[in-house]
N, C-alpha and C positions, 0 to 999 in steps of 0.2 A: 558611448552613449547608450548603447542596447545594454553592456551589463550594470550599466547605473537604473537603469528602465526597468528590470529583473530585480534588483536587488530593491528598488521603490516598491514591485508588487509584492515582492515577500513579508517585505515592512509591512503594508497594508494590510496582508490575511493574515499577518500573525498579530497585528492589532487585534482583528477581528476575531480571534479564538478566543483571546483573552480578556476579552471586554464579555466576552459570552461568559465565560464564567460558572460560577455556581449561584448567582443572584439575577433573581430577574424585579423588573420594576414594570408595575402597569398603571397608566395616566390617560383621563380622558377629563368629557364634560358630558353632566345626563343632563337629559332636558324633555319637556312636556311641551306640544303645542308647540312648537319654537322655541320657548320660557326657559331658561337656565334653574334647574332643580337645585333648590339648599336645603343642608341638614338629613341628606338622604344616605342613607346606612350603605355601604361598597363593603363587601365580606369578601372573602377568598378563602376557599374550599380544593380538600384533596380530592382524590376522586375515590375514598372511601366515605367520604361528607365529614369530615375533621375540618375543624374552621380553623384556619391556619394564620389567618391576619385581617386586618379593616380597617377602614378610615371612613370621615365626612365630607360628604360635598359642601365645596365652599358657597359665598355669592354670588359665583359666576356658573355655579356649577361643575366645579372641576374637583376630581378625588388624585392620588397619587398613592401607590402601597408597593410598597418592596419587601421580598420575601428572599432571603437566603438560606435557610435551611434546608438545600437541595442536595439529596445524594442519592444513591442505589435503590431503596426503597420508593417506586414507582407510586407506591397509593398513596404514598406520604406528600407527594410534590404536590407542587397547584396545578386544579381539572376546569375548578369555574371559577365564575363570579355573581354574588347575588345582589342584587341592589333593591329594597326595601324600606319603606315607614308607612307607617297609619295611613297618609294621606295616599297612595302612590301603590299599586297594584306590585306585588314583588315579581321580582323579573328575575329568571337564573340565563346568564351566557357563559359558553367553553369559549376555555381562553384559544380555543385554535381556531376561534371561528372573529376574531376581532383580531384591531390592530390593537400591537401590545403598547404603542404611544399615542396618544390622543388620539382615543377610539372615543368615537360619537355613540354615546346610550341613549334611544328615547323610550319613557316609560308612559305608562297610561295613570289616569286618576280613577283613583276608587269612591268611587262615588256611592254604593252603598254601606261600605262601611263607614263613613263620614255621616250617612243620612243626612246631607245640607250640602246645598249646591254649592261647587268652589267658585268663586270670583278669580279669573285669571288674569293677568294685565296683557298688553299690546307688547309683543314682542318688540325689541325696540330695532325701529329703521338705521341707524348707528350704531359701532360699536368699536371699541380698539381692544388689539389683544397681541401682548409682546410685539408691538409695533406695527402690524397691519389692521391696517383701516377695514373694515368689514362693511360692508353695506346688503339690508336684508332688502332685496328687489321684491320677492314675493310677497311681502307686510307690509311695503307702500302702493296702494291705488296708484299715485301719481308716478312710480317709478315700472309699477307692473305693467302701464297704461301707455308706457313712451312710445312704443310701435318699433322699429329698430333699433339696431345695436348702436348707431351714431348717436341717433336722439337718445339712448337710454344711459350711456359712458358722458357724455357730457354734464348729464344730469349729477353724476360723482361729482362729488365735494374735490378740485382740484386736478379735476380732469379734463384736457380738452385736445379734440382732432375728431379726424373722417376718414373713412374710406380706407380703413385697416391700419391705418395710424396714427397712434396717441402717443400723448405725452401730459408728466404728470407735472405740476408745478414748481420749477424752483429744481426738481430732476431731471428731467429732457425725454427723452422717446424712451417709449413704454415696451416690453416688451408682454405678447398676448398668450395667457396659454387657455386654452378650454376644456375644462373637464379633466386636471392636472396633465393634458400633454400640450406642448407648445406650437401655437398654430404656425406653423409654416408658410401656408397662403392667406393672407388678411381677406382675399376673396371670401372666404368658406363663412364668414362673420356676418355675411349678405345676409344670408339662409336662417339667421338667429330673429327671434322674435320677443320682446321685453317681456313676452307669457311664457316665454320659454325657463327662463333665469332664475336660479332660487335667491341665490349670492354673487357677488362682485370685491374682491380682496386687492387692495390696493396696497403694495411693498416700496415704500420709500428708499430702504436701505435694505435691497433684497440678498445682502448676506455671501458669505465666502462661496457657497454650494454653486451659484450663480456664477458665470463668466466674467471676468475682470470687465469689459464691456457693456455690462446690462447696467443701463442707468438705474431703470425701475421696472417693474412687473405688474402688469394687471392679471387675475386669474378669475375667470368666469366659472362659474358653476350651475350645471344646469339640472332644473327640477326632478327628481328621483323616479320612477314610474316602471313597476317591475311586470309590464305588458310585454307578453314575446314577440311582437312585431309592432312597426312604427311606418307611417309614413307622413312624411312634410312636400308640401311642396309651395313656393313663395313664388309670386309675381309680383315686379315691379317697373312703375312706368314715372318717368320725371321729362317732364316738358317747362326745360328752360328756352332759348333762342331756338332750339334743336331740340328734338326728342330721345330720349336715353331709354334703355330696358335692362332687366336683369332678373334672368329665371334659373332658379334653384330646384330639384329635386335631390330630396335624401332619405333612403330608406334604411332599417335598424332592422336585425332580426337577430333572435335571441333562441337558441336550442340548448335546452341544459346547459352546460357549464361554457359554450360558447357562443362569444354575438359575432356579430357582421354589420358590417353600415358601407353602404353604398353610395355614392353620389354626387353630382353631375351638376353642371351649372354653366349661363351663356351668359356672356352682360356684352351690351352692346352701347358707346359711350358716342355722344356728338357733343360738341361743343365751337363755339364762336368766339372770338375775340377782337380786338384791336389792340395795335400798342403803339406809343409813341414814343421813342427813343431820343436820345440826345447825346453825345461824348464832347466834351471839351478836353483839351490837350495845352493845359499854359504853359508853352515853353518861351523864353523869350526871343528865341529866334526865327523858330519855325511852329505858330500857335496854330492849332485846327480845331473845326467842329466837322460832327458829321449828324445830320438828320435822319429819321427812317421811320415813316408811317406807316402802318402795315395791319394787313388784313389774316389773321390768322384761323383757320379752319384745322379744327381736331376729330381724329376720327380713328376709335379700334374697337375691334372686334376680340374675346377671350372667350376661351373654353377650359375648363377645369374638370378633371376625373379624379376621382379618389375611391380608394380600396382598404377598408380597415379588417382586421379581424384579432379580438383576443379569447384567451383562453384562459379558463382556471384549472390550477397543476393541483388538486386537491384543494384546502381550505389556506393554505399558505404562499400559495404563487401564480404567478401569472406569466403567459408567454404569450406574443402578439406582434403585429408591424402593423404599420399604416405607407402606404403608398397614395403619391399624388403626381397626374400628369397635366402641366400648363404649356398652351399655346395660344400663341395670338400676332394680333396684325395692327402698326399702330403708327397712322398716316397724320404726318403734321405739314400743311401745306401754309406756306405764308407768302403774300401777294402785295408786294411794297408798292405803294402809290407813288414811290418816288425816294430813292437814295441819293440823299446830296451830301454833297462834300465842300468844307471851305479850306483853305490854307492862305491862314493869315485873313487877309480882307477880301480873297479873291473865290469865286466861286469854281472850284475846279471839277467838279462831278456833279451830275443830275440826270437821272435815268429810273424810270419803273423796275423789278426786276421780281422775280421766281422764284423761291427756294422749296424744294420738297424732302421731308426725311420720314423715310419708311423703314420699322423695326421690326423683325419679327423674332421673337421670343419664343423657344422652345426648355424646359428643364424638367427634369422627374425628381421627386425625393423620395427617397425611402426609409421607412423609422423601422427597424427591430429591434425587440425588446424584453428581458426577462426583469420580474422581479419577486422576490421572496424571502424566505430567512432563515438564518442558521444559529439556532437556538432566539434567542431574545434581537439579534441583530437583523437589520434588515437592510437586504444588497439589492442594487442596482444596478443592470449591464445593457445599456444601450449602444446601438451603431448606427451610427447615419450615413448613408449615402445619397451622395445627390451627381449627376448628371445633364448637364446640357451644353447648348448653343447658341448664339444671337448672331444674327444678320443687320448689318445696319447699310443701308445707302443714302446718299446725300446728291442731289442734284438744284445746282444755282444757275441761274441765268440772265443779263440783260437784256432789255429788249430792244436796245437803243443801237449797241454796236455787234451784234451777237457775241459777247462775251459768256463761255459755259465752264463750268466748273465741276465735276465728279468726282465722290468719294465710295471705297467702299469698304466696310471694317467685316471680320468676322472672328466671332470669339468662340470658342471650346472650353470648355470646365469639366473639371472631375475633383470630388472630395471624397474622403473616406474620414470618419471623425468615429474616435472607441471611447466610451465612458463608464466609469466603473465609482460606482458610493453606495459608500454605508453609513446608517445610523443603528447606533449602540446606546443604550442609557447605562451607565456606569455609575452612578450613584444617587443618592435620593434626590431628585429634584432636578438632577445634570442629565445631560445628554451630550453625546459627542456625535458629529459628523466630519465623516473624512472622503476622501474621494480624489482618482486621478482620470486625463483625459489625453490620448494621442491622437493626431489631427494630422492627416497629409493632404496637401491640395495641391493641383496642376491647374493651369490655366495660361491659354494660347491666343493671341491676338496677332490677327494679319492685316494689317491696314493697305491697300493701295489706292489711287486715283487717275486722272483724267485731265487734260485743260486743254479751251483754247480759245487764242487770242489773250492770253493774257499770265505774266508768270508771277506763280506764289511761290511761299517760302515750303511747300510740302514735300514730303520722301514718304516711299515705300519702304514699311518697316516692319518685320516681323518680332516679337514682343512673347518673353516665356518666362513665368513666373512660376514657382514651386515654393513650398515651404513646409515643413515638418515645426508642428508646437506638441512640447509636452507640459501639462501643467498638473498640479497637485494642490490639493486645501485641505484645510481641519480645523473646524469650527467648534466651541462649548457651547452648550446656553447654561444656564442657571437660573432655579426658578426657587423663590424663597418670599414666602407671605405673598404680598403684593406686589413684591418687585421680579424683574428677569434681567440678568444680564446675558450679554453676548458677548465672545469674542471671537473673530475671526481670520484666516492668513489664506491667500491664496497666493501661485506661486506660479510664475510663467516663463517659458525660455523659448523662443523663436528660433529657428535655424531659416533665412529667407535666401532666397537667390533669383536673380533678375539678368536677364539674358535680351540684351535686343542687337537684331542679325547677328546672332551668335558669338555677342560679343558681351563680357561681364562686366555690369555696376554695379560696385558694392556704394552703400550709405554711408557718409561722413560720420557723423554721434551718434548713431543709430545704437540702440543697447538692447542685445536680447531678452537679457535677463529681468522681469520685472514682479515686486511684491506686491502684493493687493490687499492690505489689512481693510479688518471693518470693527467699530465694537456700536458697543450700543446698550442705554440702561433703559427699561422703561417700568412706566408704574400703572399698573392696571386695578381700581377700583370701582363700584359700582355708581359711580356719576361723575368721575373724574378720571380721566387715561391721558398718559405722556410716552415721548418717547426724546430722550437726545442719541445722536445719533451722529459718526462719523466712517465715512467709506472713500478709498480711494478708487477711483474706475478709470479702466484703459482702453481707449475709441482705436481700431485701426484704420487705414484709407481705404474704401473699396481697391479691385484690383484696375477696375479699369482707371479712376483715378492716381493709379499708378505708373501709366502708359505713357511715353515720350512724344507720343504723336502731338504734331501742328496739324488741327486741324481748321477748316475753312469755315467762316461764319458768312460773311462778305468780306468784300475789296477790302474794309477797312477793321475789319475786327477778325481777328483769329483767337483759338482754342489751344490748348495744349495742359496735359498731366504733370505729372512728378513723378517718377520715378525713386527721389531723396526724401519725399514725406515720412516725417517720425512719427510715432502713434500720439494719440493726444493723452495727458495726464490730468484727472481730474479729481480736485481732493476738497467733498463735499461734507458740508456740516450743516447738519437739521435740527430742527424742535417739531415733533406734532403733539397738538397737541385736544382733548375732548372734555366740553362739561356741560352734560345735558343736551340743547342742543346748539351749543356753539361748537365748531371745529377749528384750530388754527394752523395755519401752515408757515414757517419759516426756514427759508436754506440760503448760502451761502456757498457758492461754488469759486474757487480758484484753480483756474488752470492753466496749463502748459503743454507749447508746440499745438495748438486749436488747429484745424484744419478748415482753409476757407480759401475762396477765388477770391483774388486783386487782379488789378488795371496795371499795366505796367506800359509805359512808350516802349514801341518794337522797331518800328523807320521812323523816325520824327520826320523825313525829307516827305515821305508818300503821308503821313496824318493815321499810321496802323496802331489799331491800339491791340497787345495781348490780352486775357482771359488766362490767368495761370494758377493751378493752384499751390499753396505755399504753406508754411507754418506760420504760426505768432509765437512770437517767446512766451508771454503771458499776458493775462487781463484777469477779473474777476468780474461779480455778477450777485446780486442777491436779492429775493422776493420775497413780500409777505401774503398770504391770502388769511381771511375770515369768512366764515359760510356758516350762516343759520339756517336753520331748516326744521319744519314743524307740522303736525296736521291735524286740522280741526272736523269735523263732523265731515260737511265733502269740499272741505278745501284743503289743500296743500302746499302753503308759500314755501319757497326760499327765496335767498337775497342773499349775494355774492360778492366780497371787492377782495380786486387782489391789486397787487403793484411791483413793479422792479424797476431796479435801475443797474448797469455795467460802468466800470471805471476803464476805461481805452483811451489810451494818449497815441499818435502816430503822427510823425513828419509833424508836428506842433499844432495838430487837430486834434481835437475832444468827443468823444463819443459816447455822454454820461450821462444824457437826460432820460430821467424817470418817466414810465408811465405808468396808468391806474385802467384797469378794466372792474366794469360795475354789471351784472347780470341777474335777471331777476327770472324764477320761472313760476310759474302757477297752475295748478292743476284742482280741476273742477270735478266732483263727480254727478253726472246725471242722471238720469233716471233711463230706465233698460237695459243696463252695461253699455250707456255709451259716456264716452270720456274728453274734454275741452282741457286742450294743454294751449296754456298762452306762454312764451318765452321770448324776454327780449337781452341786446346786451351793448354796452356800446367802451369801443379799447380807444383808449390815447392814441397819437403817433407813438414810436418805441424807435428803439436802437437796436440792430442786430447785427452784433461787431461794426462794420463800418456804413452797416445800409441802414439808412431812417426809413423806416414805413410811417405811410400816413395812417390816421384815424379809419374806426372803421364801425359804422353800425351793423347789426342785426338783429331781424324779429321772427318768429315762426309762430304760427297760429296750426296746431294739430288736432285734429279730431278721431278719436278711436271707439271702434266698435268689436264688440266677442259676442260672437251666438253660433254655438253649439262646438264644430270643429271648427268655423273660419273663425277669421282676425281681419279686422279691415283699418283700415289707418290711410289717411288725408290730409296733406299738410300743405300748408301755404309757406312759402318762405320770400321775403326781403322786395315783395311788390314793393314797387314807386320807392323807392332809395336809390340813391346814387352808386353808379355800378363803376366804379372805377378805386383802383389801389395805384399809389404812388408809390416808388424809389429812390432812393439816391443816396449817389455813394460820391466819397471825396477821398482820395488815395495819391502819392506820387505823382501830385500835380494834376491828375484826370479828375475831371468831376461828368459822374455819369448818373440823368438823371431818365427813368423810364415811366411811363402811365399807361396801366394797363386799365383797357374797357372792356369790363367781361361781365356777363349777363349775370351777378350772384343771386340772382333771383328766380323762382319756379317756381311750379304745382307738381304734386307727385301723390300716387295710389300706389299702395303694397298692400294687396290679397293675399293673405296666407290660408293654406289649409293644412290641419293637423290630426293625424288619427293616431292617440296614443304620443308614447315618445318614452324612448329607453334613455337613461343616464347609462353612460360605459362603465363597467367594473376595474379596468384596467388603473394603476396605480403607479405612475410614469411620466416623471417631470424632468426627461435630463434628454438635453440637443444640443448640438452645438452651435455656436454662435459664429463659425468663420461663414456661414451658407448667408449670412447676411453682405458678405463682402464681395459676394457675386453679381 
């Protein structure tokens, strides 16, 4: 395997010599004011002023020029580029001093030589380009106005979640990067402010360069601002049943060719619940219920440190890490009014009882990073490491018979992950990406416990997982008039191994070896954008969902992993699509070996039911949304439906009814810079695989204010509605049905203060994705 690993990197750099060549190709979009510049003259110049080649910017503003006449003759080759018309102040840039692919030019209006004022239009709040959705934050009031990242991601056409995790419609969880590096901690997103944000790029089918794993991408981009020092700092208060906080500082400093960002953050979470549980067990010999009321109090504490620093290697490279260290303390205390038991007709258990589980979370990541280029090609070498530990204890109790139970897990991790891409343009209009990634991960789990007065089915287990992944990609686009295509191949081979007390399981169909094609055509004009799209993606199990452990819920419900879990296959087919201001979204997913918790009978004699989790062979799944969106003088509607249904057949139960979510947001602008966001939305019951969720309202009333460095923002969410979500699942004869009472309702104040604010220089979009299976 190591000289197959040698002989893959030799392949790679002698790609990359030769795609360097004697041709280079340079492609961007100019633009004014936001505005995409047409008809603007793009010249290329030697560096003894010979004009050497040229093109025009299109409707979108984008030029493209390829030059190969390159040899020995230094003053012959191309030094710049000039971009020039009547309307538009001529701009000369070295080409060493841009990116040689979609480098962003903005030029200024000449205004005296015109002598007549320009009429410019409204940059537009939408926009699709070779298949990512663009959204301009900074040219919507309503969208620059949202106050947080939650309230402001939501507000995307197709987006929805909290609290560091999104997902996109019809794709599934999103992954987040900011400012092209990939956030690590969804904490750090606290600290973000909807004044902060220029753009927000949304990737349906985010392409081979991406991890077999990454459903979809959101990519934040934040406002530009070339001040050699920055400080933020955010407070936030939310008083739901409970009071919550969350304070952020982050400082930027910037000396010549190097910055620094620094920064620190506390959040401190309470929360209250009730739940009502229910298990049925229809066996016909020995049928059980079991009841459980219960009084649930949640409570942690987190602290987050982070250390960035990049550098520029002259006008072509960059060198940098980012480090981040997370702990915290996370107390789930639940207080049963009473655990009853029936078997058959007869009431066999009824007792109050205790359970407490206290976690505490320690892990560091570390990102370093070079990026730069060799000749027209541009390489990227990233390494991640990440490091930590988790403590978890578990203590149950009756109060009826002193019946106690004790658990106590503890896990160790270590990753080391190498990534190596490049992008080469290789001919007019094409581009190639290619790129390989090696991945080693360790990870130790020691479970032991405690009883008494009472025997369970649990063991002392110690638990050691290891695995080496090597993977490879190589992507084209193609870009011709209006259209773009894509095609992609990525390519994955696993080496796993599972160890528990030192003794080896290997996996039944388990298959190393896996492809990951993508393609995709789309057609981008100026009031109509498409994309069709097909990607296959590969989900792994986390590792502790890997773990053999039984562990203790109560008397009658236990826990337990897989160790046999196959990764999940998913082969996704989309339409987006843009006209004006309508946006559509359609996907279609089919997949294989899903990965999800069933009920299983474990004693039918005692009424225990398992928690285990398992594969599906298959199901599918498919959604449409529609989102208009528009803004008039100071108002700014939109209006949202979206809908899906799943096809699931199991044990001759059906899990295939459709539902529809309708949302409406509205934004006011009023007078001072202060800002009235009203937002409502209300979702069917739904199916999700075998659990039907009930219906669910929500409403938030926001109000925002900006004067001078603060930012203040006020929000009401979900008074006087009904604060409970239902479940229920029907499985192997268990039908389990739970109602949760949880306050979705609150008031909340986020004070920000902003002096200044650096956008990073760094140019660094490659992590790996196994630091999510920790």
């Amino acid at each position: 395997m190591d000289r197959s690993y040698n002989i893959f990197i030799a392949i790679i750099l002698f790609a990359t010599v030769s795609f360097s060549g004697t041709a280079q190709t340079f492609t961007g979009r100019v633009y004014c004011k936001e505005l995409p510049v047409e008809f603007l003259n793009v010249l290329l110049f030697s560096s003894d002023s010979t004009m050497l080649t040229g093109a025009t910017t299109d409707s979108l503003g984008r030029y493209s020029i390829e030059y190969s006449n390159i040899g020995s003759n230094t003053k012959q080759n191309p030094s710049y580029l000039q971009f020039s018309s009547l309307q538009y102040k001529s701009k000369i840039v070295s080409i060493d001093s841009i990116e040689h692919t979609d480098a962003l030019i903005e030029v200024v209006e000449n205004i005296k030589e015109l002598d007549a004022i320009v009429v410019v239009g409204k940059q537009p709040i939408y926009k699709m380009s070779n298949g990512t959705f663009i959204t301009n934050v900074s040219s919507s009031p309503a969208l620059k106005n949202s106050g947080s990242i939650d309230n402001l991601l939501n507000k995307i056409p197709f987006v929805y979640g909290k609290n560091g995790s999104y997902e996109v419609l019809g794709a599934g969880n999103a992954e987040i990067y900011l400012n092209k590096q990939k956030v690590q901690d969804p904490s750090i997103l606290q600290s973000l402010r909807s004044q902060d944000i220029k753009t927000v790029e949304i990737l349906k089918n985010p392409g081979a360069k991406y991890a077999s794993d990454v459903n979809a991408v959101i990519i934040i981009n934040t406002q530009k601002n070339d001040r050699k020092s920055a400080l933020s700092i955010t407070q936030l208060l939310q008083q739901q049943n409970k009071l919550s906080s969350y304070t952020g500082i982050n400082l930027n400093h910037a000396n010549g060719p190097t910055d620094l960002n620094l920064n620190i953050a506390y959040s401190n979470t309470n929360m209250e619940t009730q739940s009502n549980d229910k298990i049925q067990v229809f066996d016909k010999l020995n049928p059980s219920e079991t009841n459980d009321d219960a009084n649930i109090n949640y409570h942690s504490d987190y602290i987050r440190m982070g250390l960035g620093m990049n550098s520029e290697l002259g006008k072509k490279a960059n060198i940098g890490f980012t480090t981040n260290l997370n702990m915290g303390l996370m107390n789930n205390e639940v207080l049963s009014n009473g655990l009853k038991h029936f078997q058959g007709n007869s009431a066999t258990f009824d007792s109050p009882t205790n359970a407490n589980s206290i976690v505490k979370p320690l892990k560091s990541t570390t990102n370093l990073y070079y990026s730069g280029k060799i000749k027209t090609t541009s390489i990227n070498i990233t390494d991640n490491f990440l490091l930590g530990r988790n403590y978890n204890t578990f203590e149950y109790a009756e109060k009826l018979n002193n019946v106690s139970v004790a658990t106590d897990g503890k896990q160790k991790f270590l990753m080391n992950s190498l990534l190596i891409s490049f992008n080469s343009p290789c001919t007019e209009g094409g581009n190639l990406e290619y790129g390989i990634e090696l991945t080693h991960s360790i990870n130790n789990n020691i479970f032991s416990y405690s009883q008494e007065q009472i025997e369970t089915e649990m063991e002392n287990s110690e638990i050691n997982h290891t695995q080496t992944l090597y993977a490879g990609y190589l992507a084209y686009r193609y870009n011709v008039k209006s259209f773009s295509i894509y095609g992609g191949l990525r390519y994955t081979y696993e080496i796993p191994a599972y160890k528990e007390n030192n003794i080896s399981i290997k996996k039944g169909q388990y298959s190393p070896s896996v492809f990951s094609p993508s393609l995709s055509i789309s057609y981008d004009k100026e009031n109509i954008n498409a994309e069709l799209s097909y990607r296959r993606t590969l989900s792994k199990p986390s590792y502790s969902s890997l773990n053999n452990f039984i562990v203790y819920e109560s008397r009658y419900t236990y826990q337990q992993g897989n160790p046999l879990l196959d990764n999940q296959i998913k082969d996704m087919y989309s339409f987006n699509g843009m006209h004006k201001n309508f946006k559509l979204s359609f996907t279609y997913n089919a997949y294989k070996n899903s990965i999800t918790s069933m009920l299983f009978p474990f004693k039918i004699e005692d009424g225990i039911v398992l928690r285990r989790l398992t594969n599906i062979p298959k199901y599918s799944d498919a959604s449409l949304g529609l989102n208009w969106g528009t803004t008039y003088n100071r108002y700014s509607p939109t209006i949202q439906i979206a809908g899906g249904k799943q096809w699931l057949k199991y044990s001759h139960e059906t899990f295939n009814s459709p539902f529809i979510l309708i949302s409406s947001d509205n934004y006011f602008k009023l007078e001072k810079q202060w800002g009235l966001n009203l937002y409502c939305a209300y979702t069917s019951s739904k199916y999700e695989l075998y659990a039907r969720i009930s219906h669910q309202w929500e409403y938030s009333i926001s109000l925002t204010k900006q004067k001078n460095n603060f930012n203040i923002n006020f929000n009401i969410n979900n008074l006087f509605l009904p604060r409970f979500l239902s479940e229920e699942k029907k499985m192997n004869n268990i039908s389990a049905f739970e109602r949760v009472t949880q306050d979705f309702s609150g008031i909340s104040l986020t004070v920000s203060y902003r002096l200044n604010s650096i956008k990073p220089r760094y140019n660094n979009r490659k992590a790996s994705d196994e630091l999510q299976r920790f």
